[in-house]
mmCIF file of the N, C-alpha and C atoms, coordinates in Angstrom:
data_MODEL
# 
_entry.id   MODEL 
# 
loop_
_atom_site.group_PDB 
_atom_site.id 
_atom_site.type_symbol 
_atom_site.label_atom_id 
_atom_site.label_alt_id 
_atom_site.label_comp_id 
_atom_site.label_asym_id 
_atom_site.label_entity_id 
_atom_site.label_seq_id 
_atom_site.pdbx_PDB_ins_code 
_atom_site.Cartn_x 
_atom_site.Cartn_y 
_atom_site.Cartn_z 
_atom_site.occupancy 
_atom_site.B_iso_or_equiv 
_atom_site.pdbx_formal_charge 
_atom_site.auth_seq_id 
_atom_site.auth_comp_id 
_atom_site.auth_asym_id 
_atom_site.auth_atom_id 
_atom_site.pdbx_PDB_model_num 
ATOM 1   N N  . UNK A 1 1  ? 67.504  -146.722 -101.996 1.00 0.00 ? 1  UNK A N  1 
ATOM 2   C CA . UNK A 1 1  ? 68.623  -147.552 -101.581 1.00 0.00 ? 1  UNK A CA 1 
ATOM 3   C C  . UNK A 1 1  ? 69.838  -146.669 -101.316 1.00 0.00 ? 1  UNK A C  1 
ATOM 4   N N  . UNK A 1 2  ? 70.562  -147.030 -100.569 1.00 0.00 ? 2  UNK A N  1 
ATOM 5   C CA . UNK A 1 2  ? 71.986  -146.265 -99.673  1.00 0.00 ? 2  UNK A CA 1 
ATOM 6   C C  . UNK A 1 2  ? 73.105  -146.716 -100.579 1.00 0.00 ? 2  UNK A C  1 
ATOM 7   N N  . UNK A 1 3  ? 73.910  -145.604 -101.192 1.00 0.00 ? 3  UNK A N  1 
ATOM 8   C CA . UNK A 1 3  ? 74.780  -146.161 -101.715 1.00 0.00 ? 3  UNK A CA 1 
ATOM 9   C C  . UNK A 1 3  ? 76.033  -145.611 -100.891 1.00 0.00 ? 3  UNK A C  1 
ATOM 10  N N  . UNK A 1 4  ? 77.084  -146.336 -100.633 1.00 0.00 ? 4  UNK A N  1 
ATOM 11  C CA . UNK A 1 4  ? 78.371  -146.237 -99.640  1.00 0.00 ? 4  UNK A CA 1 
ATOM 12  C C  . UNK A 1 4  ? 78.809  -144.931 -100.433 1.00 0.00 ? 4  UNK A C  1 
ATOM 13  N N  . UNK A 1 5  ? 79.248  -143.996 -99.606  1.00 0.00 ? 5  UNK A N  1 
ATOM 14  C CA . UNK A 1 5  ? 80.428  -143.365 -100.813 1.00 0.00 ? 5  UNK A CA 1 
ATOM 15  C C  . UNK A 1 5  ? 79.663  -141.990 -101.868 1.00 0.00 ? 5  UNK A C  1 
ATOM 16  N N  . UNK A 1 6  ? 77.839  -141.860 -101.613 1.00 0.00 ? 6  UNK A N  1 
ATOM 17  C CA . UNK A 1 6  ? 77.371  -141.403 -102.775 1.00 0.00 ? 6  UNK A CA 1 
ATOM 18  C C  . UNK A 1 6  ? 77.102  -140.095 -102.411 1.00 0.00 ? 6  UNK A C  1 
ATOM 19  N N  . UNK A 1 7  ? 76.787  -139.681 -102.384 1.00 0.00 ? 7  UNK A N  1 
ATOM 20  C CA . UNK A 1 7  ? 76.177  -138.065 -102.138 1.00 0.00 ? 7  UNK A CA 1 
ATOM 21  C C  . UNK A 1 7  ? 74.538  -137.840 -101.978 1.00 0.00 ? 7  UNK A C  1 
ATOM 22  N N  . UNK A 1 8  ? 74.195  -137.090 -101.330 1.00 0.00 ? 8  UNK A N  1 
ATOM 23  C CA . UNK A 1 8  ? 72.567  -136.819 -100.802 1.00 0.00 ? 8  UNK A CA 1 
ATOM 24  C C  . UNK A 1 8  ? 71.851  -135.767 -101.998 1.00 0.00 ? 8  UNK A C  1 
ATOM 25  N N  . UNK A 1 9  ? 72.552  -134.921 -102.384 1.00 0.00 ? 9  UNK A N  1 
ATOM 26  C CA . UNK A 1 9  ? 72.269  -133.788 -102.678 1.00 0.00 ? 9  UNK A CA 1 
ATOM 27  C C  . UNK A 1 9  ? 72.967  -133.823 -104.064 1.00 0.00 ? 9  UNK A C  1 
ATOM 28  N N  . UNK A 1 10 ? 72.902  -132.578 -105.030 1.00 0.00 ? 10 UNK A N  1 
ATOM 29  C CA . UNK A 1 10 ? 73.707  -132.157 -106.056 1.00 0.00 ? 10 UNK A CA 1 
ATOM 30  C C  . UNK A 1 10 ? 74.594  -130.806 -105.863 1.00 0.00 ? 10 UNK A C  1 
ATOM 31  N N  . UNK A 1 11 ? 74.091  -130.206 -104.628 1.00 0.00 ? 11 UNK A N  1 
ATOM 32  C CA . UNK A 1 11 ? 75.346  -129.341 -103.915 1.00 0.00 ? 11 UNK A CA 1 
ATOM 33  C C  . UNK A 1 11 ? 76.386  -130.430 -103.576 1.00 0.00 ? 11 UNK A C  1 
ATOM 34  N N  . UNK A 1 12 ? 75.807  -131.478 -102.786 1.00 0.00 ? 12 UNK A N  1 
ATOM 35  C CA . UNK A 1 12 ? 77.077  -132.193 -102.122 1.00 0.00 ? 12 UNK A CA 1 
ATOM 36  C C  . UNK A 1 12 ? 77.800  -133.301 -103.352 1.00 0.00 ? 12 UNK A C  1 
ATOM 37  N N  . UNK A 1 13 ? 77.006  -132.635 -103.899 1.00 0.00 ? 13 UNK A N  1 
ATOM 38  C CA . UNK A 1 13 ? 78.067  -133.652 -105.693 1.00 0.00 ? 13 UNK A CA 1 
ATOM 39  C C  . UNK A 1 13 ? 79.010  -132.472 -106.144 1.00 0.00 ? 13 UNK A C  1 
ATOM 40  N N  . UNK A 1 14 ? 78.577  -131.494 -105.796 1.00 0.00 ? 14 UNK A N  1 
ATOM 41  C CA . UNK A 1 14 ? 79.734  -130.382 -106.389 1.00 0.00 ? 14 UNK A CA 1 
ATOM 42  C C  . UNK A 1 14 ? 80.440  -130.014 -105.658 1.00 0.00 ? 14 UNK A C  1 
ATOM 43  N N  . UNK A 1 15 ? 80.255  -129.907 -104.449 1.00 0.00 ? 15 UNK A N  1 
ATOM 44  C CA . UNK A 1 15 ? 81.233  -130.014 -103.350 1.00 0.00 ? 15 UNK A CA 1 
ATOM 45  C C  . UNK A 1 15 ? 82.251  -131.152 -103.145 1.00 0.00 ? 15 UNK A C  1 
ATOM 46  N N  . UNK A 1 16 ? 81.856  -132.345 -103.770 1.00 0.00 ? 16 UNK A N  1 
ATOM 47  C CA . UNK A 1 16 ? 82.597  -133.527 -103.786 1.00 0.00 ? 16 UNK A CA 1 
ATOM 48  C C  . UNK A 1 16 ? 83.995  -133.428 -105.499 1.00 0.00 ? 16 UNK A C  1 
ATOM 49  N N  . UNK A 1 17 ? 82.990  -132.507 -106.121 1.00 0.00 ? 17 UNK A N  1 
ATOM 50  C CA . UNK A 1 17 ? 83.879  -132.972 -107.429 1.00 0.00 ? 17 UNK A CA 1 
ATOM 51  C C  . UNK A 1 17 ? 85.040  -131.403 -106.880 1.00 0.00 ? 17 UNK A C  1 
ATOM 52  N N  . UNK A 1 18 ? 84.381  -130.592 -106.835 1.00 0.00 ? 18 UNK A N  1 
ATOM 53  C CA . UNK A 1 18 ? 85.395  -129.393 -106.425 1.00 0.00 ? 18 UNK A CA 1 
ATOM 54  C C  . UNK A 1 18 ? 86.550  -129.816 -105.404 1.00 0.00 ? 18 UNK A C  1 
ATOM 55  N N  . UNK A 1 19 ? 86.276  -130.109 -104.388 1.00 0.00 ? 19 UNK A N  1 
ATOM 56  C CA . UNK A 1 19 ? 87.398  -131.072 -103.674 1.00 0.00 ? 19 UNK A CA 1 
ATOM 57  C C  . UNK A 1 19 ? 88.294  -131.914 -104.126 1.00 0.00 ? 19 UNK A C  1 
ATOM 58  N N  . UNK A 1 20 ? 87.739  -132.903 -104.729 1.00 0.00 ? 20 UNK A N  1 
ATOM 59  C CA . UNK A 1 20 ? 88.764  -133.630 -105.403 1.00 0.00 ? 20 UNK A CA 1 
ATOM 60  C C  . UNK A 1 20 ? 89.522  -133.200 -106.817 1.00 0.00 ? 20 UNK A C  1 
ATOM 61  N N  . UNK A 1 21 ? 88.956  -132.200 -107.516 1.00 0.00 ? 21 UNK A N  1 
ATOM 62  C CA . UNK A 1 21 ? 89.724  -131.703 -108.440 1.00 0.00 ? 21 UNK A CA 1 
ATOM 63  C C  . UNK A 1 21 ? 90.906  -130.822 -107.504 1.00 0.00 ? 21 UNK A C  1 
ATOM 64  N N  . UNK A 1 22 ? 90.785  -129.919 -106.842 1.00 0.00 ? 22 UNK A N  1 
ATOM 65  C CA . UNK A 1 22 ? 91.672  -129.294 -105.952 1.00 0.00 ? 22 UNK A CA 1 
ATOM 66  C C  . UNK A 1 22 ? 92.427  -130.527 -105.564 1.00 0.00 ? 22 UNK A C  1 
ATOM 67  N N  . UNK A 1 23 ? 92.463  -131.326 -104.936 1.00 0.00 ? 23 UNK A N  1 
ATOM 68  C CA . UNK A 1 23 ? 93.175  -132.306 -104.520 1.00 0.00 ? 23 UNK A CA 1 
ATOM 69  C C  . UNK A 1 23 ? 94.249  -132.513 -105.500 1.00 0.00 ? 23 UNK A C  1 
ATOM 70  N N  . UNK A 1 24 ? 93.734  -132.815 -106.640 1.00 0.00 ? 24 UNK A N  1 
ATOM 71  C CA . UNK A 1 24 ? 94.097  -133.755 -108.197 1.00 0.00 ? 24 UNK A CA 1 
ATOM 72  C C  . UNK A 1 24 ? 95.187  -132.231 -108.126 1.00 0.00 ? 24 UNK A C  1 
ATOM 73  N N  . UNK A 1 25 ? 94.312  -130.673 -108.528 1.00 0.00 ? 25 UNK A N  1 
ATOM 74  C CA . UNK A 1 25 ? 95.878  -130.145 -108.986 1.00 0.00 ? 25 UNK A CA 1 
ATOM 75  C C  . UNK A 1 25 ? 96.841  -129.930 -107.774 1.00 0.00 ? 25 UNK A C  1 
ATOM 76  N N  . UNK A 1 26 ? 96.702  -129.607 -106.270 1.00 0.00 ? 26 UNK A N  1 
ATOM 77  C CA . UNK A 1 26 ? 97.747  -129.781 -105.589 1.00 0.00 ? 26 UNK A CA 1 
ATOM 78  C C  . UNK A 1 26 ? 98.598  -130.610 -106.006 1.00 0.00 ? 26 UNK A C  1 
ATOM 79  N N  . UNK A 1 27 ? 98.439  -131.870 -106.159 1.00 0.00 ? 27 UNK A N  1 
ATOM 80  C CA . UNK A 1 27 ? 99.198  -133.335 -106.415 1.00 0.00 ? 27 UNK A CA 1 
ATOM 81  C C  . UNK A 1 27 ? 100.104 -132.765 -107.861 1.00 0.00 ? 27 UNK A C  1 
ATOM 82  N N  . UNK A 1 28 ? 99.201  -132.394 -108.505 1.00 0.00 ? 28 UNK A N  1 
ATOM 83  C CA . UNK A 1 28 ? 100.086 -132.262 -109.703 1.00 0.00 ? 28 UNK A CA 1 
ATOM 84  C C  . UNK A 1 28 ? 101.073 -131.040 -109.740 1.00 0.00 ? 28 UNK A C  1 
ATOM 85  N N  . UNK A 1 29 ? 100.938 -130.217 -108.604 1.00 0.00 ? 29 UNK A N  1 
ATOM 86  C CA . UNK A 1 29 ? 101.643 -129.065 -108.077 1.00 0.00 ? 29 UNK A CA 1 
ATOM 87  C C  . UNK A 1 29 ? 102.365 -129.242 -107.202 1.00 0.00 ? 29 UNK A C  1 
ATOM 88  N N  . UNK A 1 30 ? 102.624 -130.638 -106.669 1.00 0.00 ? 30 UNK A N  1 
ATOM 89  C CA . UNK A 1 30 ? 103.368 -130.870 -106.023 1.00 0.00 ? 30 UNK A CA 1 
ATOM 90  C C  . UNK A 1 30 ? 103.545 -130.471 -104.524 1.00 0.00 ? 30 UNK A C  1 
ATOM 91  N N  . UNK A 1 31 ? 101.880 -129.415 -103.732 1.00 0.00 ? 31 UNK A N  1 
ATOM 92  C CA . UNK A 1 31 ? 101.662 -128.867 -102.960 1.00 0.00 ? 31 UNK A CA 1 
ATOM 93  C C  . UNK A 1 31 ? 101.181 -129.716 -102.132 1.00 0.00 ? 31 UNK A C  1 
ATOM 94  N N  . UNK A 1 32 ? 100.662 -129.615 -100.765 1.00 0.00 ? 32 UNK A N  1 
ATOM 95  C CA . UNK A 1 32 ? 100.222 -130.388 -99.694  1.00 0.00 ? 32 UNK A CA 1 
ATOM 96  C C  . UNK A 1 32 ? 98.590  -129.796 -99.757  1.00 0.00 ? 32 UNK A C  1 
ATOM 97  N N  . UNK A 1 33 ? 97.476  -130.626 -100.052 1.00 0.00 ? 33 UNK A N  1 
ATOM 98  C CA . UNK A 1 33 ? 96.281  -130.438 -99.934  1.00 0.00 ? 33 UNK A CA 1 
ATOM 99  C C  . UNK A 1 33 ? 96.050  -129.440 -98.917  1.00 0.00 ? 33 UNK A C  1 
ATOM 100 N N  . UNK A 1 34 ? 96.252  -130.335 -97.459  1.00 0.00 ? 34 UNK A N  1 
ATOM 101 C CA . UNK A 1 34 ? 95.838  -130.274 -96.039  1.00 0.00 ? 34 UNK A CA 1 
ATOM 102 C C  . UNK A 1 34 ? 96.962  -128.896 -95.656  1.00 0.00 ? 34 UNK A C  1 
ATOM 103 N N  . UNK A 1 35 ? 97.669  -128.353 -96.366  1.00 0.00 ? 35 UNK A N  1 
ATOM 104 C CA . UNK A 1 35 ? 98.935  -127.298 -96.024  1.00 0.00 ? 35 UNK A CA 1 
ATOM 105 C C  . UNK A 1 35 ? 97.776  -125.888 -96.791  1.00 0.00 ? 35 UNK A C  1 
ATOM 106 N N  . UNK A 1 36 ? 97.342  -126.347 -98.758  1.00 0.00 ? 36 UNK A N  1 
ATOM 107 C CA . UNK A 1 36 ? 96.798  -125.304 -98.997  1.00 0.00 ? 36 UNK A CA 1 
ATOM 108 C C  . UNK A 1 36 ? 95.703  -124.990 -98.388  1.00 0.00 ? 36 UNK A C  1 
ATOM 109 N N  . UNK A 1 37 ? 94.589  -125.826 -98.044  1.00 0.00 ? 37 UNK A N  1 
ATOM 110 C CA . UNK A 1 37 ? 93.491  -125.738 -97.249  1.00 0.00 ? 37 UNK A CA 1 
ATOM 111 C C  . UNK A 1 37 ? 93.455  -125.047 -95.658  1.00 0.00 ? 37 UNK A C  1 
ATOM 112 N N  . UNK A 1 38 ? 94.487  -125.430 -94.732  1.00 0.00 ? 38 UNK A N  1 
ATOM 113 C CA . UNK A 1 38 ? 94.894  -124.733 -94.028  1.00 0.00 ? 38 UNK A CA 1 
ATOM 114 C C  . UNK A 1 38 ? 95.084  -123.227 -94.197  1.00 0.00 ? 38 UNK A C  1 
ATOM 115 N N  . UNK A 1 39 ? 96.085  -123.074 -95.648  1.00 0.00 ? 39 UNK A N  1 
ATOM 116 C CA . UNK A 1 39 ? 96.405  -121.795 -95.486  1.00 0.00 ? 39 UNK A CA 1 
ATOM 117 C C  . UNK A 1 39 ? 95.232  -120.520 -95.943  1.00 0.00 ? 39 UNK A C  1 
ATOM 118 N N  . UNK A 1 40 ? 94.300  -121.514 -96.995  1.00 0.00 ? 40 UNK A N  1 
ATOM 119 C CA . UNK A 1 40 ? 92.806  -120.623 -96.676  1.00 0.00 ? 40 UNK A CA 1 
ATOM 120 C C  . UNK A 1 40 ? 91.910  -120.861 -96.139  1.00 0.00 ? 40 UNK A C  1 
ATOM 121 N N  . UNK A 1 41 ? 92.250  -121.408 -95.076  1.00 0.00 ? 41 UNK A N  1 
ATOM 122 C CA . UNK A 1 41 ? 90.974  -121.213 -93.779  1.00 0.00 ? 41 UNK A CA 1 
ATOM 123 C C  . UNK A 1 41 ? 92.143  -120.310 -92.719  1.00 0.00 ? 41 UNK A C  1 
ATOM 124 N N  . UNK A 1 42 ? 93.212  -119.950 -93.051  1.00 0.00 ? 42 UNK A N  1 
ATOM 125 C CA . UNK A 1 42 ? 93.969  -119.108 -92.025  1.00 0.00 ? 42 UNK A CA 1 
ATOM 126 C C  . UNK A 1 42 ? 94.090  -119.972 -90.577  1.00 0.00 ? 42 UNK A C  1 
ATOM 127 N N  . UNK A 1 43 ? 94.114  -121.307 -90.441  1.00 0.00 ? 43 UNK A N  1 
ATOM 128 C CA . UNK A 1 43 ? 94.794  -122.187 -89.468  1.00 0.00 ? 43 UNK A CA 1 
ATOM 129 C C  . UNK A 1 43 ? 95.992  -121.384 -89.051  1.00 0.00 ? 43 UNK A C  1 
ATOM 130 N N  . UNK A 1 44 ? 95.823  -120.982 -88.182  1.00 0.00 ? 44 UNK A N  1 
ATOM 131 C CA . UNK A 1 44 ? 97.550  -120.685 -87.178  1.00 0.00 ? 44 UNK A CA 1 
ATOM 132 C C  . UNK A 1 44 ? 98.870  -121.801 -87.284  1.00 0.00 ? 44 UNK A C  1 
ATOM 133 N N  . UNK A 1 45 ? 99.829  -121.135 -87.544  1.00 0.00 ? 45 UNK A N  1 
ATOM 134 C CA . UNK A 1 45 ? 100.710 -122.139 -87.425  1.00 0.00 ? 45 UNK A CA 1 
ATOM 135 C C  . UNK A 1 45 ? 101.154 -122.506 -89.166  1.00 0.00 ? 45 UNK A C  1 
ATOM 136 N N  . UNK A 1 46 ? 100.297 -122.372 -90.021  1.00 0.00 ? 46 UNK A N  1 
ATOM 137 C CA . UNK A 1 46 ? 100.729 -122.808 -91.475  1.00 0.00 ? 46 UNK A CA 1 
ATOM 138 C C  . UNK A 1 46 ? 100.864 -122.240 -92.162  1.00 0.00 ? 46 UNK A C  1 
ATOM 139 N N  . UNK A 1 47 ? 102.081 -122.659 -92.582  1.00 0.00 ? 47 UNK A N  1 
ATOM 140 C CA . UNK A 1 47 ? 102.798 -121.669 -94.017  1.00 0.00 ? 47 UNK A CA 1 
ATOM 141 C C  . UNK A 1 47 ? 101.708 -121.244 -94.913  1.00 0.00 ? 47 UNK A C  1 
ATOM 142 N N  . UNK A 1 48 ? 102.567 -120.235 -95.539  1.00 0.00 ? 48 UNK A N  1 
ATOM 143 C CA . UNK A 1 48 ? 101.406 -119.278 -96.625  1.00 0.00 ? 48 UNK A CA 1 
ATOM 144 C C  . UNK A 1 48 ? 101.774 -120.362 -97.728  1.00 0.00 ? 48 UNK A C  1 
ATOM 145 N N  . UNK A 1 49 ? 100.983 -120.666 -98.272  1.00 0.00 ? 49 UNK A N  1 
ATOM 146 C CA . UNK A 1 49 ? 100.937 -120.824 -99.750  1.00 0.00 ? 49 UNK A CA 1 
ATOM 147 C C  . UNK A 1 49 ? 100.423 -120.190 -100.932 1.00 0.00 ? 49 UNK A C  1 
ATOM 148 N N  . UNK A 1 50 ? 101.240 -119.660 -102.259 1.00 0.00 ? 50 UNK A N  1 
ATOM 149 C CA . UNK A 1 50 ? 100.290 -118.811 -103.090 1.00 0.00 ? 50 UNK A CA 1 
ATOM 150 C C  . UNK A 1 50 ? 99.404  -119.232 -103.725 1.00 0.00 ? 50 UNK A C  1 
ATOM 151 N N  . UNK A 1 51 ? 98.906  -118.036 -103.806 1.00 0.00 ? 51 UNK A N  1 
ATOM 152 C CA . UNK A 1 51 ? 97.512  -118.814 -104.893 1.00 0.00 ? 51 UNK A CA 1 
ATOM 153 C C  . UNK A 1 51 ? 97.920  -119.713 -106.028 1.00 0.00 ? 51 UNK A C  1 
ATOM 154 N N  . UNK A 1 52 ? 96.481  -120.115 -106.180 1.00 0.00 ? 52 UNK A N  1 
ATOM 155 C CA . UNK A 1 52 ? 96.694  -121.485 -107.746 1.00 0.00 ? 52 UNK A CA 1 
ATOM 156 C C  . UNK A 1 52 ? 97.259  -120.545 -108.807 1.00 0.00 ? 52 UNK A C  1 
ATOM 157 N N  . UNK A 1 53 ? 96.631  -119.731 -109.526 1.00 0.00 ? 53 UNK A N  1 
ATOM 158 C CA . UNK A 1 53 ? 96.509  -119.369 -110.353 1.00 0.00 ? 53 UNK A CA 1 
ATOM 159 C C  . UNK A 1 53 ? 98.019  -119.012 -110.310 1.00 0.00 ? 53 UNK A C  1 
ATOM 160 N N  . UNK A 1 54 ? 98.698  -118.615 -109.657 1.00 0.00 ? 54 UNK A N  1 
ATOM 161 C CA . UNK A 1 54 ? 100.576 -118.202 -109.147 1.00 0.00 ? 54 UNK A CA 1 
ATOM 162 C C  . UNK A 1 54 ? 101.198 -119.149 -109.665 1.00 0.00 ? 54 UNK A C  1 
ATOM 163 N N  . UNK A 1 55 ? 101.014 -120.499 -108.918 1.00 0.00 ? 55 UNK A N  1 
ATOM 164 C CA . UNK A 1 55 ? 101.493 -121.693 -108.966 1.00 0.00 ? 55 UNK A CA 1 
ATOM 165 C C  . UNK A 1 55 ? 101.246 -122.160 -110.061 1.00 0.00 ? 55 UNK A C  1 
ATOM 166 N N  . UNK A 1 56 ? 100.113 -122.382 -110.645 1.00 0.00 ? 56 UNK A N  1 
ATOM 167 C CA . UNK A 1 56 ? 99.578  -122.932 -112.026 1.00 0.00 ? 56 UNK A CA 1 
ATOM 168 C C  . UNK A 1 56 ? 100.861 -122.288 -113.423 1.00 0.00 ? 56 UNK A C  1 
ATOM 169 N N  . UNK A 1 57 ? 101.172 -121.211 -112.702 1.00 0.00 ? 57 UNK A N  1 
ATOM 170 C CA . UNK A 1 57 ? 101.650 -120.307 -114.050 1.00 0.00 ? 57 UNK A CA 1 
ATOM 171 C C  . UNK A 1 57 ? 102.993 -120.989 -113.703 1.00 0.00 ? 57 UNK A C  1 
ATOM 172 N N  . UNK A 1 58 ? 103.867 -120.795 -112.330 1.00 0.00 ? 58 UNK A N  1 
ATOM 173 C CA . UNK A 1 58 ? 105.123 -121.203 -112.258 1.00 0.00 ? 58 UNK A CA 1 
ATOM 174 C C  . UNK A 1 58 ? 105.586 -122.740 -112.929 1.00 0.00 ? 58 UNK A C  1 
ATOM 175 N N  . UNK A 1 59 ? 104.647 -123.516 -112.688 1.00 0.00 ? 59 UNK A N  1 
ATOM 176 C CA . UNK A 1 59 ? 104.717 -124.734 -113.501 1.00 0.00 ? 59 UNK A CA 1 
ATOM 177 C C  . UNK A 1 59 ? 105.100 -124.846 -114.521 1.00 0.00 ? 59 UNK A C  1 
ATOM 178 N N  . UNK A 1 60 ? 104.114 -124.089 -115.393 1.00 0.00 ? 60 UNK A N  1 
ATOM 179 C CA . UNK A 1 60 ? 104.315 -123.682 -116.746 1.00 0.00 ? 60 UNK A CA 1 
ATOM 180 C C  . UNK A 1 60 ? 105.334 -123.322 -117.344 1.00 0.00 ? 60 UNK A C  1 
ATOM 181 N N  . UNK A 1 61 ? 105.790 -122.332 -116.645 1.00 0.00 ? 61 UNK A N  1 
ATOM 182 C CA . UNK A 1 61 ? 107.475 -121.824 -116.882 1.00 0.00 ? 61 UNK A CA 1 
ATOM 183 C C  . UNK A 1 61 ? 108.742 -122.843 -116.905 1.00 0.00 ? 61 UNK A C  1 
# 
């Protein structure tokens, strides 16, 4: 049976949870998903953003 929404695979379950955790800490970093993702696939045109682990710490502070 087809479930809406579910995943095929257990790569594409970890690919699904890895995504949305990234999502979850942008948000909580106050960063633009679609800005950090851009800036590591090297999209032309979009600001650098630093790494997590940068950001993760500046928070902290």
């Amino acid at each position: 049976r087809k479930i809406s929404g579910g995943t095929v695979s257990e790569a594409g379950k970890a690919a699904r949870d890895t995504m949305l955790g990234l999502l979850k800490t942008c948000s909580k970093l106050g960063i633009s998903y679609y800005q950090f993702l851009g800036d590591r696939f090297a999209v032309p045109g979009i600001t650098a953003v630093a790494p997590l682990p940068t950001l993760v710490s500046l928070a902290k502070a």
